[in-house]
N, C-alpha and C positions, 0 to 999 in steps of 0.2 A: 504494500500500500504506500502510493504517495502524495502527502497533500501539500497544497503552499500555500503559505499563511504569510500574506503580507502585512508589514507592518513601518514603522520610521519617528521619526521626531513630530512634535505637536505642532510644529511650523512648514515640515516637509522638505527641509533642508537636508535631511540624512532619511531615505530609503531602503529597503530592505524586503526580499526573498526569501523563505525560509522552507525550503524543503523538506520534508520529515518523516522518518520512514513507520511512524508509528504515531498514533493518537496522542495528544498531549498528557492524558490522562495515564500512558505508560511511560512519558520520558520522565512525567511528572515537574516540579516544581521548587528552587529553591532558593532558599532564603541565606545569603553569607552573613556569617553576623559579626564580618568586621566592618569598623566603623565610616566607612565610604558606601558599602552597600544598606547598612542600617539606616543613616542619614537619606538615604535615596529610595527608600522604603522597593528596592530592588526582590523580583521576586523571576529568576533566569535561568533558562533551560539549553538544554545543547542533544544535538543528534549526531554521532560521532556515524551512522551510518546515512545522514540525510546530506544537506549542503546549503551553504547559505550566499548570497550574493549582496554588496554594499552597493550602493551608490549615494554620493555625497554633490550634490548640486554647487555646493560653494565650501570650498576646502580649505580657505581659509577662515570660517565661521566653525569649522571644527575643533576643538580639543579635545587633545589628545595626553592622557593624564596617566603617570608613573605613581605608587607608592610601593611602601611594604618592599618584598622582595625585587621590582621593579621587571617581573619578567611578562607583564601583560601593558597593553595600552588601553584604559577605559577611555572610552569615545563619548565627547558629552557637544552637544550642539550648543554652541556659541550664542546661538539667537535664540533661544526659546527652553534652554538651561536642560534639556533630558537627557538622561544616561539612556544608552544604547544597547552597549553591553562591553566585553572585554577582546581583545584580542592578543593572541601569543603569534608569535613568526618565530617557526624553530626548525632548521632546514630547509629553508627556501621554499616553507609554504606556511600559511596559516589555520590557526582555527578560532573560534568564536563559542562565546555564550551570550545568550542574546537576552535583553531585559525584556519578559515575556509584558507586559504595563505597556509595552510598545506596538504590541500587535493591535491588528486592527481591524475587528474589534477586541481588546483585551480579554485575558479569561475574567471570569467572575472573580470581583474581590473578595469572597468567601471564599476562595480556593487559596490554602493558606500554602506557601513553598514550607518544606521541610526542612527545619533550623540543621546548617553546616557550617564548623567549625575547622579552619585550613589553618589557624595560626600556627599551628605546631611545627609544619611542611618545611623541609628547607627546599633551596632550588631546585634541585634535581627531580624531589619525589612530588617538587609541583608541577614540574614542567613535564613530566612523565604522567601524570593525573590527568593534563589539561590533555595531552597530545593522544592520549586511548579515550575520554570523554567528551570533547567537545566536537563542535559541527566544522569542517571542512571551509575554506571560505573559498569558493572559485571566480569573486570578481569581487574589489575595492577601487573604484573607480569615481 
């Protein structure tokens, strides 16, 4: 099964494909609960067998934001302040988790993500976590 669920920023500045090989109801839903996704009341899912596709209208209204272990980019629209979701580049390709708040139409805010805690992670067992669970990214354009 594959469905696309588009979604993007509340301005339309940053777009988005999401391919997905399974219901959202089995990739299911989650909630980071460190304090950049807490703050952003982020609730973001990833299909490591689906695929996702960016487009950004104006590239430089995008930021592009490092913390923590600095091994992802959070993508947050410039003009209309929404997080998007995260991106790793590890071997000459990408992958994504995408802030499900951004589809469109969203799920239901009673679908609560399941509280995950990564602080523990160092680089390796994060960048190895992201690169077996997260979605594929075949166009950031």
């Amino acid at each position: 099964m594959t469905q696309r669920i588009h979604g993007g920023c509340h301005c339309g500045n940053v777009a988005f494909d999401f391919d997905v090989s399974k219901p959202l109801e089995e990739l299911g839903l989650r909630a980071c609960q460190c304090s950049f996704c807490r703050a952003h009341g982020a609730r973001t899912t990833s299909d490591p067998d689906g695929s996702i596709a960016i487009r950004v209208a104006d590239r430089a209204a995008l930021q592009l934001y490092r913390f923590g272990l600095k091994t992802a980019d959070f993508l947050i629209c410039r003009i209309c302040g929404v997080f998007i979701g995260a991106m790793m580049h590890e071997d000459g390709s990408s992958v994504f988790t995408v802030n499900a708040n951004c589809f469109q139409p969203p799920p239901a805010y009673d679908i609560v993500g399941s509280a995950n805690d990564f602080g523990g992670e160092d680089v390796a067992g994060r960048t190895a976590r992201r690169a077996a669970k997260w979605t594929p990214v075949t166009e950031f354009s």
